[in-house]
Backbone as a printed PyTorch tensor [residue, N CA C, xyz], in Angstrom:
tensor([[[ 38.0780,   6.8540,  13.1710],
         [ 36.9690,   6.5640,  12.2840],
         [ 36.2650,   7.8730,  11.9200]],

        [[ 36.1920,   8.0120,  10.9320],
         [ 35.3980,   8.8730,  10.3360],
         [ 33.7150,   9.1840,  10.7640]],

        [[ 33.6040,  10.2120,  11.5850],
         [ 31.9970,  10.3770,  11.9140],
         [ 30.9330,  10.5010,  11.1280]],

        [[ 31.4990,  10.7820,  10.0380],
         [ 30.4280,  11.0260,   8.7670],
         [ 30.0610,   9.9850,   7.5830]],

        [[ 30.5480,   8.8570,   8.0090],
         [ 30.3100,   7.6720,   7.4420],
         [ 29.9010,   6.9540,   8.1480]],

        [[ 30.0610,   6.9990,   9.7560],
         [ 29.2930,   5.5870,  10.6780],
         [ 27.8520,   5.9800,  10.5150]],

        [[ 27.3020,   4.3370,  10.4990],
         [ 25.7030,   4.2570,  10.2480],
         [ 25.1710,   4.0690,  11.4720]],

        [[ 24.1390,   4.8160,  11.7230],
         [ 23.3070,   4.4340,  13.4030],
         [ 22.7740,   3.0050,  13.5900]],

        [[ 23.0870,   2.4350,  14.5150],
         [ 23.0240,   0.9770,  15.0590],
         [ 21.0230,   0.9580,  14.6980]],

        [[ 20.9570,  -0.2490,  13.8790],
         [ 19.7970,  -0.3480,  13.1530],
         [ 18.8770,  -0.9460,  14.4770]],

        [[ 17.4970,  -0.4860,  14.7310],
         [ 16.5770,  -0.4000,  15.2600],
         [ 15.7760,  -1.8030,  15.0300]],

        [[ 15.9110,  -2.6670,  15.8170],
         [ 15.0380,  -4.2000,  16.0080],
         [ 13.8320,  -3.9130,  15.7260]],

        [[ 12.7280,  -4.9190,  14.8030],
         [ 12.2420,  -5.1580,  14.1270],
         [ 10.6020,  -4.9190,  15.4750]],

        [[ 11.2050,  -5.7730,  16.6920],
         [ 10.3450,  -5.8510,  17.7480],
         [ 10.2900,  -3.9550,  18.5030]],

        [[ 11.3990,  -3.4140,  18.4750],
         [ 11.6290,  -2.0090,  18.9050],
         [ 10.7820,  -0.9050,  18.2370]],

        [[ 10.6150,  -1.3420,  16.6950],
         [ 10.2450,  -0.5180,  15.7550],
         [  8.2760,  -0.7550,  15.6310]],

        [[  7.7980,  -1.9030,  16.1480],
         [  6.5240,  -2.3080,  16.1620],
         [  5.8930,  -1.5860,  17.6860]],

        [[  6.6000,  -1.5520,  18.5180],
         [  6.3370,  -1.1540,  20.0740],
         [  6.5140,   0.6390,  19.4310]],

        [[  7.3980,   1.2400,  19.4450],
         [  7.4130,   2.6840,  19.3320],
         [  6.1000,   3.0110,  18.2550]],

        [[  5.4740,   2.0900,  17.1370],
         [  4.4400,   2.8770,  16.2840],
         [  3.4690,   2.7020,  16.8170]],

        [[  3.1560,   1.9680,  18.3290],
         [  2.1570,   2.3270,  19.0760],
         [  2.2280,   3.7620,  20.1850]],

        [[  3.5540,   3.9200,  20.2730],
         [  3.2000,   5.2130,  21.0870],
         [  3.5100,   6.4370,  20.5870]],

        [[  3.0880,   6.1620,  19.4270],
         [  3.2270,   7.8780,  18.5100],
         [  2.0840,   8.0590,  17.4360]],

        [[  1.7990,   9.3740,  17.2700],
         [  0.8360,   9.5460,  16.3570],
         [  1.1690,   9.4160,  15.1710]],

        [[  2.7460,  10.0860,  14.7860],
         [  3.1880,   9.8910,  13.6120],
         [  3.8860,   8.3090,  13.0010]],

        [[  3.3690,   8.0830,  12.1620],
         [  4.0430,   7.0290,  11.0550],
         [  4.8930,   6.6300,  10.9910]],

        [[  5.5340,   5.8810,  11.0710],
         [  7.1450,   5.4780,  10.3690],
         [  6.8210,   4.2670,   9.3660]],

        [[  7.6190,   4.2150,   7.9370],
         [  8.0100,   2.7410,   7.9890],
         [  9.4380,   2.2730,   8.0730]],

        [[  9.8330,   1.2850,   8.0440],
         [ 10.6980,   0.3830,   8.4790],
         [ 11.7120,   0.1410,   7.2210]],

        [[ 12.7440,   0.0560,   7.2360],
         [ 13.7060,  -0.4640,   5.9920],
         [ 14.6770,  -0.9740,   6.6470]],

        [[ 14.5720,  -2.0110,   6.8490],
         [ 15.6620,  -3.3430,   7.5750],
         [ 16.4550,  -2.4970,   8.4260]],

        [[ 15.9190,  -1.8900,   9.5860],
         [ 16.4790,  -1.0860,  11.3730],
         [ 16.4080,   0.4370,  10.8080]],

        [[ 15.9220,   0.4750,   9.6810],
         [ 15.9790,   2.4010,   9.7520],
         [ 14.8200,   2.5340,   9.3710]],

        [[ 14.5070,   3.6190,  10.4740],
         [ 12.9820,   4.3960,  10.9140],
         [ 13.1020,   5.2310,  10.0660]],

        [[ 11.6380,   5.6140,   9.0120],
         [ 11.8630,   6.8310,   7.9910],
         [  9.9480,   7.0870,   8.3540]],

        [[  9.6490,   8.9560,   8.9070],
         [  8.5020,   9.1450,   9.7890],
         [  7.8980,   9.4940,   8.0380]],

        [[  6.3460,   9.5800,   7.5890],
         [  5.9060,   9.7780,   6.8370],
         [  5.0870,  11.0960,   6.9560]],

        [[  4.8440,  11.9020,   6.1200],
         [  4.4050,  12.5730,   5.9100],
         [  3.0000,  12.7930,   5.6680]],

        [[  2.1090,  14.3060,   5.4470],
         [  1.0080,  13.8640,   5.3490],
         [  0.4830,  13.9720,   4.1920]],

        [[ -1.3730,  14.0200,   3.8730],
         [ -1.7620,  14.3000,   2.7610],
         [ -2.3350,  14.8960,   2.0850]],

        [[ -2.2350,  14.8590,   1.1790],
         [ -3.2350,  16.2870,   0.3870],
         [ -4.9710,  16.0320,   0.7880]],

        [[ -5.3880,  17.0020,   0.5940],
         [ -6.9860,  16.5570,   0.3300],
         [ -7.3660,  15.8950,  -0.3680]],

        [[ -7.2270,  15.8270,  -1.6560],
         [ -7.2930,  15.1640,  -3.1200],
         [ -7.1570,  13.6220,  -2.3370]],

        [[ -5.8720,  13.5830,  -1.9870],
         [ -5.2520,  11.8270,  -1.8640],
         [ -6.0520,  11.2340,  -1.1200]],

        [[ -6.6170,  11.9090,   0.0530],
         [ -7.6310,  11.2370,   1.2480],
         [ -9.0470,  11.0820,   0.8500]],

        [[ -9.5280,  12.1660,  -0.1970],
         [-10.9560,  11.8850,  -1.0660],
         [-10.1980,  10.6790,  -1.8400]],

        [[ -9.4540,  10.5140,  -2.9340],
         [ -9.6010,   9.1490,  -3.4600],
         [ -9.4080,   7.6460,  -2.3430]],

        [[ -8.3630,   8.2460,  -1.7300],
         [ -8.3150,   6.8900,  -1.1890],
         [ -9.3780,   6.4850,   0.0020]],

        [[-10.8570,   7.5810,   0.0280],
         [-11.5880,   7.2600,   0.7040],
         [-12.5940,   6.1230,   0.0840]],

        [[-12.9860,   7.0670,  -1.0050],
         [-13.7810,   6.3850,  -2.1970],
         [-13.3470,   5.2330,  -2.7430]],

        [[-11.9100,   5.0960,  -2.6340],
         [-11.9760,   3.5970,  -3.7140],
         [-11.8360,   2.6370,  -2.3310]],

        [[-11.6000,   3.6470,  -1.2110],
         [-12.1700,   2.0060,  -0.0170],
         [-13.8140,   1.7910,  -0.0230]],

        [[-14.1720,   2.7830,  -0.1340],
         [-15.8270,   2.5220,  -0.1090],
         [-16.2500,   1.9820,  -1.1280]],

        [[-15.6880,   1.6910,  -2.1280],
         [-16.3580,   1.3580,  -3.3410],
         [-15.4500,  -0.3410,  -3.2120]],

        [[-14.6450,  -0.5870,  -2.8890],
         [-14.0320,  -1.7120,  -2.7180],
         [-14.8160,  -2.6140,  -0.9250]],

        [[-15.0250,  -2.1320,  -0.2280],
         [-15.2590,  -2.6710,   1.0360],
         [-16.6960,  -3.6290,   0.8320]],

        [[-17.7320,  -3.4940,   0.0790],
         [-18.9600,  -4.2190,   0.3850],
         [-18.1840,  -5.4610,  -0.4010]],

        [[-16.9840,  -5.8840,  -1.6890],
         [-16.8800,  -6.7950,  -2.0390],
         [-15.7110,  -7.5950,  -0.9670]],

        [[-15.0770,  -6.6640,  -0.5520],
         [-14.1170,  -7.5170,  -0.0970],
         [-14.9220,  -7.9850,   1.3720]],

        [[-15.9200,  -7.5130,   1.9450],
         [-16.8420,  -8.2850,   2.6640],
         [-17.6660,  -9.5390,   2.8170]],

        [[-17.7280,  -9.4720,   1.1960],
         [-18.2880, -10.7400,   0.5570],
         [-17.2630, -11.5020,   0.5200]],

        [[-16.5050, -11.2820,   0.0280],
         [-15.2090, -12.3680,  -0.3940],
         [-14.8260, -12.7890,   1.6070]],

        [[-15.0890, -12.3520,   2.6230],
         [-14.5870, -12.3010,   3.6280],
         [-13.2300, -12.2530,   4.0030]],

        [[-13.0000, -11.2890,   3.2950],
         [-11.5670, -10.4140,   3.0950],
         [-11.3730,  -8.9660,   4.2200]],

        [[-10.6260,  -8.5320,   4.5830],
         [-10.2820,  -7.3220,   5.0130],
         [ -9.5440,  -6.1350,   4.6440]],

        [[-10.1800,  -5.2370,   4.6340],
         [ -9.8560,  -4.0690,   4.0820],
         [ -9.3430,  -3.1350,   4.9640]],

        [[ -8.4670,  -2.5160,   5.0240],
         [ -7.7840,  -0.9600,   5.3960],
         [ -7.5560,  -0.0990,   4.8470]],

        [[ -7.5420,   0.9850,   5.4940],
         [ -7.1950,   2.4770,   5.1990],
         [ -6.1350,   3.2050,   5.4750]],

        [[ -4.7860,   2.8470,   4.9660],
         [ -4.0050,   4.2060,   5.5400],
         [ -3.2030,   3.6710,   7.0660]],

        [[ -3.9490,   3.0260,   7.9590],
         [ -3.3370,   2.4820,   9.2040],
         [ -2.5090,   1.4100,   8.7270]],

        [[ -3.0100,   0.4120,   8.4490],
         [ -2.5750,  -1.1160,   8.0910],
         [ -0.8450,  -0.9350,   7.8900]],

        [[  0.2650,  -2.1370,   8.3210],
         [  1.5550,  -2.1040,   7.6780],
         [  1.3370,  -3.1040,   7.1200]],

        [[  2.1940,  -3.0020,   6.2780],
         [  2.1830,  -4.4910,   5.7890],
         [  4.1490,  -5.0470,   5.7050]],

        [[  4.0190,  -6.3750,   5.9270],
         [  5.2550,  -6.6830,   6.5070],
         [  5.6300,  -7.4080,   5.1370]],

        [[  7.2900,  -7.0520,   4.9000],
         [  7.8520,  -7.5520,   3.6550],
         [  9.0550,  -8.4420,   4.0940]],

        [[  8.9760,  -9.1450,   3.9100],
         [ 10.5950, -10.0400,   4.2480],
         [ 11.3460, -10.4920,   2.6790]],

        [[ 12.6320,  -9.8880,   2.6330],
         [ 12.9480, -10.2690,   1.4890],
         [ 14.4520, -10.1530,   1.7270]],

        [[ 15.4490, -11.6090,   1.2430],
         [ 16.7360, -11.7060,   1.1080],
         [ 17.2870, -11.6590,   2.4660]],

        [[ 16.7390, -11.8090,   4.0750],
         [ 16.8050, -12.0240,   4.9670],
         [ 16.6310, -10.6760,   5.5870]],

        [[ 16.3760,  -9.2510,   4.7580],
         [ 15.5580,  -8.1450,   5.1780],
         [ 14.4680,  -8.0400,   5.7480]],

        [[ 13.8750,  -6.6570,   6.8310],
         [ 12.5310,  -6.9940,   6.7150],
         [ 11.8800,  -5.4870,   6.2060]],

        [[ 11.0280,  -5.1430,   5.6170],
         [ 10.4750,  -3.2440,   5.7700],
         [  9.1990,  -3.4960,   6.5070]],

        [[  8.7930,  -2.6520,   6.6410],
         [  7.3220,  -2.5770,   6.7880],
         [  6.6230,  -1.0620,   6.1720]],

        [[  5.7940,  -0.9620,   4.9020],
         [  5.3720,  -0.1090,   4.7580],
         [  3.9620,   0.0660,   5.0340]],

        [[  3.5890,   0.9640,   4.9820],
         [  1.8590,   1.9690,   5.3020],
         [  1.4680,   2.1170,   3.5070]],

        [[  0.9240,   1.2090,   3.1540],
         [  0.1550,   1.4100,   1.7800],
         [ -1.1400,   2.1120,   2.2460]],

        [[ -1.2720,   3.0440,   1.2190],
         [ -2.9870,   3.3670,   1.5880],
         [ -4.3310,   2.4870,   1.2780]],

        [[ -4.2420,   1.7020,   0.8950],
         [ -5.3260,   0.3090,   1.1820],
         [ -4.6180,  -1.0620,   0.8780]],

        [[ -4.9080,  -1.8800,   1.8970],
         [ -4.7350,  -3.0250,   1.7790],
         [ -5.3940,  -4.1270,   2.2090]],

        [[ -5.9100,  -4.9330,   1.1680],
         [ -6.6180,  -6.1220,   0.9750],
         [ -6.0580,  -7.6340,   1.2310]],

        [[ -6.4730,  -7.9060,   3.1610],
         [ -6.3680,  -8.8320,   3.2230],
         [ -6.9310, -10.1170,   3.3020]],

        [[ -6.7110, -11.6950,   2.5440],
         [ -8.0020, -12.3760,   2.5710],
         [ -7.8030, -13.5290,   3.1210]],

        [[ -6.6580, -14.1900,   3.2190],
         [ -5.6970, -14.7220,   4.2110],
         [ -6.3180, -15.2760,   5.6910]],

        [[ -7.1230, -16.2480,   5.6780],
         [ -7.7340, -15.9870,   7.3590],
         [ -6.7060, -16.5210,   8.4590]],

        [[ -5.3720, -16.5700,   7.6220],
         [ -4.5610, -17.6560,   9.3030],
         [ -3.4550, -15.8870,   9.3970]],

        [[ -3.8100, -14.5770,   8.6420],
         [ -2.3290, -13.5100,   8.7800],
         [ -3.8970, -12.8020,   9.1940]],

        [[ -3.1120, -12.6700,  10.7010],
         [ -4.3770, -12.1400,  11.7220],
         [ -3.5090, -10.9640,  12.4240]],

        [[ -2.3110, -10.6760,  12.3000],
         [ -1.2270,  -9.6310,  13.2400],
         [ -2.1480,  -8.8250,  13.7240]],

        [[ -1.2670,  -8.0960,  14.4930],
         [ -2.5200,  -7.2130,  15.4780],
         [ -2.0020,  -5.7390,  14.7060]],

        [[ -0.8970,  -5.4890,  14.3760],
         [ -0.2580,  -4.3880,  13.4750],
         [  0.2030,  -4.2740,  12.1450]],

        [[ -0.3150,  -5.5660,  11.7400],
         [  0.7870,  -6.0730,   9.5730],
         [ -0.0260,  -6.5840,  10.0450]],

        [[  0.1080,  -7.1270,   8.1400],
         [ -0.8340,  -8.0840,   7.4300],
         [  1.0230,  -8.6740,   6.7740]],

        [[  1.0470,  -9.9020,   6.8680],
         [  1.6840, -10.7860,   5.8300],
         [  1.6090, -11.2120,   4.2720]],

        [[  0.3250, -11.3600,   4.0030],
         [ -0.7690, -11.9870,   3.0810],
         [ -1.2750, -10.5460,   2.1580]],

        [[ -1.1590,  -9.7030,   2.1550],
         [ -1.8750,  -9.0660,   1.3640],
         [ -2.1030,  -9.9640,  -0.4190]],

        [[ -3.9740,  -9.8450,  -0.8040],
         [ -4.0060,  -9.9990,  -2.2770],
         [ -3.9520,  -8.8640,  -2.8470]],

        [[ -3.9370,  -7.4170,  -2.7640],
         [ -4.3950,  -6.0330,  -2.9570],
         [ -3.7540,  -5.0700,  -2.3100]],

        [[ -2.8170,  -4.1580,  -2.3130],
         [ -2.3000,  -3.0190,  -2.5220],
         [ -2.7700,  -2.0920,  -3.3070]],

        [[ -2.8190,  -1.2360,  -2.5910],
         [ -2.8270,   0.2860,  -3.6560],
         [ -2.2040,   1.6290,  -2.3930]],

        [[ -1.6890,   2.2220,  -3.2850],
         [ -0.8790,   3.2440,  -3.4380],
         [ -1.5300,   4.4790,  -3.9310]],

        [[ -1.8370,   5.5950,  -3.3260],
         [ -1.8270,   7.0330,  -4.0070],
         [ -1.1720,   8.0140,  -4.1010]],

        [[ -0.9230,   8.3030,  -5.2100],
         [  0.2890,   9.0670,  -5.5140],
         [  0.8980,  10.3050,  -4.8390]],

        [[  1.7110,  10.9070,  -4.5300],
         [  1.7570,  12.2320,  -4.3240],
         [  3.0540,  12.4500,  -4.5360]],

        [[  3.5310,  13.8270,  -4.5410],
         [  4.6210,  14.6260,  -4.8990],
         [  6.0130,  13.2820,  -4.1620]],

        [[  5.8640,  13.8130,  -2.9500],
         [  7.1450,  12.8230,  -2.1810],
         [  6.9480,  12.1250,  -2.2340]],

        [[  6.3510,  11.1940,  -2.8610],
         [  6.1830,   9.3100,  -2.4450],
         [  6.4680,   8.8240,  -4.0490]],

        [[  6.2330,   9.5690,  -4.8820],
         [  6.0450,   8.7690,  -6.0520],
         [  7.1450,   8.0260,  -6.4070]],

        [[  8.4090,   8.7510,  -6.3210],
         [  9.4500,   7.4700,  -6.8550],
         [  9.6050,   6.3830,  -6.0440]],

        [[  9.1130,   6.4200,  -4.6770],
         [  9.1210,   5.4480,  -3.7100],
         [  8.5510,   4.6250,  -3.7260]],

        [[  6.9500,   5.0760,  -3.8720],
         [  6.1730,   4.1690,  -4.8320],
         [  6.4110,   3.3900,  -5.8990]],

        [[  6.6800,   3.9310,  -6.6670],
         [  6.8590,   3.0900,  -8.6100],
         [  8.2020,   2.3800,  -8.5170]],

        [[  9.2510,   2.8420,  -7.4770],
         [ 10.2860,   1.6280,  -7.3070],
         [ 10.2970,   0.6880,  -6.3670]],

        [[ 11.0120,   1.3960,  -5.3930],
         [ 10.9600,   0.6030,  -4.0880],
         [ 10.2370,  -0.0630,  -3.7160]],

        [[  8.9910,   0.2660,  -3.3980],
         [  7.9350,  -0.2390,  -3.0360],
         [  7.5910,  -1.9450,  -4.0490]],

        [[  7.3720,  -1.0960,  -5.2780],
         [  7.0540,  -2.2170,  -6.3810],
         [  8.1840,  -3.2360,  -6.5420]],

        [[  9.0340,  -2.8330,  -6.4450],
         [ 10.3510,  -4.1300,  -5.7620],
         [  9.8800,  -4.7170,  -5.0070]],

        [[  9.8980,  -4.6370,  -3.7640],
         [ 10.1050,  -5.2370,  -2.4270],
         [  8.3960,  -5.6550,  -2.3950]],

        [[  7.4280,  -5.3090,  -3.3260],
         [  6.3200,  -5.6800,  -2.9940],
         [  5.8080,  -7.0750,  -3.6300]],

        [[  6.9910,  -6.8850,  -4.6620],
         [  7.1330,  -8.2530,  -5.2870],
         [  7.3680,  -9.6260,  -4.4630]],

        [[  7.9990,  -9.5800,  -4.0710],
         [  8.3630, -10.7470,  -3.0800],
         [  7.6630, -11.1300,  -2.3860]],

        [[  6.1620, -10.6580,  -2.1170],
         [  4.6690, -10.6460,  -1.3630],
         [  4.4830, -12.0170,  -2.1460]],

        [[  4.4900, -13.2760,  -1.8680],
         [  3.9540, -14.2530,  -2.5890],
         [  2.2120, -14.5880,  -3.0410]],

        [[  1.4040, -13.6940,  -1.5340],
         [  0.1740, -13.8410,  -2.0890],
         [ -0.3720, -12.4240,  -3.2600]],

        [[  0.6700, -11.8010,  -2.7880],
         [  0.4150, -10.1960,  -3.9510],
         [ -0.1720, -10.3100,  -5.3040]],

        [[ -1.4540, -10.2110,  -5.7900],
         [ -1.7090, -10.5560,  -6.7150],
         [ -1.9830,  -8.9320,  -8.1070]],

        [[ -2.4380,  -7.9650,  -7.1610],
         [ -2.2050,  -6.6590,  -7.6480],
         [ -1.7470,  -5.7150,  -7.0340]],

        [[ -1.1440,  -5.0290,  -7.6790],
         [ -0.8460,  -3.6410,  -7.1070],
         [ -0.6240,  -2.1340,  -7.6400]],

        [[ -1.9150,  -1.0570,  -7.3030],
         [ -2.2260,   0.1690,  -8.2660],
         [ -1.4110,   1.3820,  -7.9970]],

        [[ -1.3330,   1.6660,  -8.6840],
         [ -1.3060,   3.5780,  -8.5190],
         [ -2.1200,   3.8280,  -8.7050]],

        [[ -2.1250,   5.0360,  -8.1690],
         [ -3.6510,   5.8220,  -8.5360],
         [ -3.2100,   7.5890,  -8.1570]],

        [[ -3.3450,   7.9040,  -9.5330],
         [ -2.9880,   9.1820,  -9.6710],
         [ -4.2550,  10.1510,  -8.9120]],

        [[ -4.0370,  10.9440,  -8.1750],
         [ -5.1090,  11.8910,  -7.5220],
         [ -5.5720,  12.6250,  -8.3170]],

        [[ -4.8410,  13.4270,  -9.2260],
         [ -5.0110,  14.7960,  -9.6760],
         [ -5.2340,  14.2430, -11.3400]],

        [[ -5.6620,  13.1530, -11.7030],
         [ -5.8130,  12.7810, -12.9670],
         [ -6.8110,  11.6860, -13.0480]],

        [[ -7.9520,  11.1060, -13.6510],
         [ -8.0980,   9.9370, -13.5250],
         [ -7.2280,   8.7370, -14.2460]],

        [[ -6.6410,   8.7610, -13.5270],
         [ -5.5750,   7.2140, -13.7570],
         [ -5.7300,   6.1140, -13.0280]],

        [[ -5.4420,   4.8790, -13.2020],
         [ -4.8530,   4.0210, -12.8180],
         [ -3.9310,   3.0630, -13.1190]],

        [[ -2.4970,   2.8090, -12.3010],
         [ -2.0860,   1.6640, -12.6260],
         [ -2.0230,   0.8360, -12.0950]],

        [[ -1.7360,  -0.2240, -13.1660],
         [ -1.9270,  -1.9730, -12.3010],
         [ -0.7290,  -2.6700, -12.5140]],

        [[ -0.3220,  -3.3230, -11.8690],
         [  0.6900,  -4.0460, -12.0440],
         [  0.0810,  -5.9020, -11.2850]],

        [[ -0.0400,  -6.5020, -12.3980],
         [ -0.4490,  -8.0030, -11.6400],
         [  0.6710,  -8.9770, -11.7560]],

        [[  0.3610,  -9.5060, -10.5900],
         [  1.9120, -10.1240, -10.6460],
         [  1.3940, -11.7130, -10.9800]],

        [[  2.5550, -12.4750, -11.3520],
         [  2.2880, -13.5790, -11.7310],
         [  3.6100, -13.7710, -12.7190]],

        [[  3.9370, -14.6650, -13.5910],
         [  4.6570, -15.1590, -14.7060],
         [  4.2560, -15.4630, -15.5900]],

        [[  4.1900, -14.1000, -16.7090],
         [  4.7740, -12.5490, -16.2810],
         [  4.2880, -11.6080, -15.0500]],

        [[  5.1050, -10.6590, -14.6750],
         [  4.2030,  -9.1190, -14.4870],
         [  3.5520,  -9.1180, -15.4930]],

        [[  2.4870,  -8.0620, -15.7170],
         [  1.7300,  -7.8130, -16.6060],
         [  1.2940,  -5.9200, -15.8550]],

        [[  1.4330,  -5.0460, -16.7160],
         [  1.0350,  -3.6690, -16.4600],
         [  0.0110,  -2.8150, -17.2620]],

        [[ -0.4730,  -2.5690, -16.9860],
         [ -1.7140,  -1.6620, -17.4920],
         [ -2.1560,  -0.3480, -17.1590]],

        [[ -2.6320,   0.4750, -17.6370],
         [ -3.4600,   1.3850, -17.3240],
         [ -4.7180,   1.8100, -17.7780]],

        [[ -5.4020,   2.0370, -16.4430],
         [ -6.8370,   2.5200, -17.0500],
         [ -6.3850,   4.2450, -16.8310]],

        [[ -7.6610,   4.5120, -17.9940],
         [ -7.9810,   5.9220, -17.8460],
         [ -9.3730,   6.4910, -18.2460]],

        [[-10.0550,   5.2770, -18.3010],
         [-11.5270,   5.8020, -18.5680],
         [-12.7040,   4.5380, -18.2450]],

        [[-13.4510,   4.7270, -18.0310],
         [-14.5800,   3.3100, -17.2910],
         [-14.3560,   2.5390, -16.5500]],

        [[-13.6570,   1.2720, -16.9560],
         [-13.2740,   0.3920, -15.5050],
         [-12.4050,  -0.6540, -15.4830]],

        [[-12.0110,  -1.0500, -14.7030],
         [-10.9740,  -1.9490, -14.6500],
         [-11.3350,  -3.8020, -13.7120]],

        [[-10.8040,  -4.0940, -14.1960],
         [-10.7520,  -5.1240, -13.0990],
         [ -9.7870,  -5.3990, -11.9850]],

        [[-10.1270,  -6.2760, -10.8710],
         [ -9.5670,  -6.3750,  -9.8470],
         [ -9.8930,  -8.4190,  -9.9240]],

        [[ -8.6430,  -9.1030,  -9.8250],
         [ -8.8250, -10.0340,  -9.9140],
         [ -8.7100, -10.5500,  -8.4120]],

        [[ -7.9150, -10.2300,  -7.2520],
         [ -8.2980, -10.7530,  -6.5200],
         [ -9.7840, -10.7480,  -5.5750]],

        [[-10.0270,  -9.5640,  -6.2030],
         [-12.1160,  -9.6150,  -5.2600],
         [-12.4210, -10.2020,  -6.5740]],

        [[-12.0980, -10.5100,  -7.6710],
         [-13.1750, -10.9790,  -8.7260],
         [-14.3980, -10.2760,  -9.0940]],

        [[-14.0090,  -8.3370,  -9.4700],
         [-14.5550,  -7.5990,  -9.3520],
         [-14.2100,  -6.5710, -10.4950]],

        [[-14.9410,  -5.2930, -11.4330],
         [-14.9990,  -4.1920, -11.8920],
         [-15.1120,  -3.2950, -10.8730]],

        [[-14.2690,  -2.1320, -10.9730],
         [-14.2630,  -1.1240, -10.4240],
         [-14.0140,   0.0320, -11.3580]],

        [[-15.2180,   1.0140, -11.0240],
         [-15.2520,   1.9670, -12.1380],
         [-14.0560,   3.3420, -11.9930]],

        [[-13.5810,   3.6390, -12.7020],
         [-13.2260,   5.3560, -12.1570],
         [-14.0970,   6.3070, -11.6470]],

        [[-15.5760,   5.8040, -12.0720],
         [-16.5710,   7.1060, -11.5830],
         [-16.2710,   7.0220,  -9.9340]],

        [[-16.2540,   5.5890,  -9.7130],
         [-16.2890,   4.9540,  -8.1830],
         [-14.9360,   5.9920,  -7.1410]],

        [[-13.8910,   5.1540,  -7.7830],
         [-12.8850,   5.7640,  -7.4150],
         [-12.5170,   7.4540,  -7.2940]],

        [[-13.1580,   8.2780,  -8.2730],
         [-12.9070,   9.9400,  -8.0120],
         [-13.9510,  10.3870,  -7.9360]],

        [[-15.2820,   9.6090,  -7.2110],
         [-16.3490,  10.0900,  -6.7830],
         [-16.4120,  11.7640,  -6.0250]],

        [[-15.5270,  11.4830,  -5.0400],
         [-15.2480,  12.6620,  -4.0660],
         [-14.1850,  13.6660,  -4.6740]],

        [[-13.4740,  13.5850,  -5.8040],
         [-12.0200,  14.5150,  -5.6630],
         [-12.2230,  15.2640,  -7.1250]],

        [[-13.6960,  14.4940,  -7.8100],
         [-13.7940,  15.7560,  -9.1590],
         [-14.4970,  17.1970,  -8.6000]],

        [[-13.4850,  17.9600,  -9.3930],
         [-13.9480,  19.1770,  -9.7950],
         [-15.3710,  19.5120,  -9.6570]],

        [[-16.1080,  20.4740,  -8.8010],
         [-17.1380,  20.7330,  -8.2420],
         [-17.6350,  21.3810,  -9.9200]]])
């Protein structure tokens, strides 16, 4: 057999949840293969601070839960499973309580950066599809004020903002860009 074609015996789903407690670094999951993540710019951690702060007093109201950056969120699709690390995720779901994933996400978002982006705008947006409660899911460009949306439903439906504000239908909410690049404009 050829050594350069055998695939490493894929890593259990239960194996892969136990090891991201005893490490500092990241992984996510792609049905038994561990892939460790990288880190982030300054830029990415000012936006994705701000648009949690500017998102958290509603999704409080709504008695929803919000994360930062920790949260996985668990995908099952075609008898696969991944688990990725979105940088916020909005859960509102009160029976998807995991102690490490959320099942249920209504809200995803994503911030962009150099290595993630095609991972982001494909993969991700694939496999994030199959989220049955998934009702949005953004990009959010760091180094630009952008946003995209992708709402799912029948149709998708895609958009972009690039100036004042947008909506968020699962908090039943406007969210401005001032909100969102509060921290990452230009001094």
């Amino acid at each position: 057999m050829n050594k350069a074609l055998a695939r490493p015996v894929p890593i259990r789903v239960e194996d892969y949840l136990e090891g991201e407690t005893l490490t500092d670094i990241k992984h996510e999951y792609l049905d038994g293969e561990v892939v460790a993540m990288g880190g982030a710019s300054a830029r990415h951690g000012l936006v994705a601070g701000a648009f949690y702060g500017a998102l958290l007093p509603h999704a409080r109201r709504k008695g929803c839960q919000l994360f930062i950056a920790d949260m996985k969120v668990r995908v099952e699709h075609t008898g696969q499973t991944y688990f990725y690390y979105p940088d916020l995720v909005l859960a509102c779901a009160p029976d998807d309580r995991e102690t490490y994933y959320r099942r249920s996400p209504c809200l995803l978002v994503e911030v962009l950066s150099p290595s993630t982006e095609r991972i982001d705008r494909r993969e991700k947006l694939f496999a994030y599809q199959a989220i049955p409660s998934l009702r949005e899911y953004l990009l959010v460009d760091p180094d630009k004020r952008s946003v995209e949306i992708y709402r799912f439903g029948d149709p998708v439906r895609y958009e972009t903002c690039t100036e004042g504000a947008f909506r968020l239908d699962c908090l039943d909410v406007e969210i401005t860009l001032d909100e969102v690049y509060a921290d990452a404009e230009a001094p």
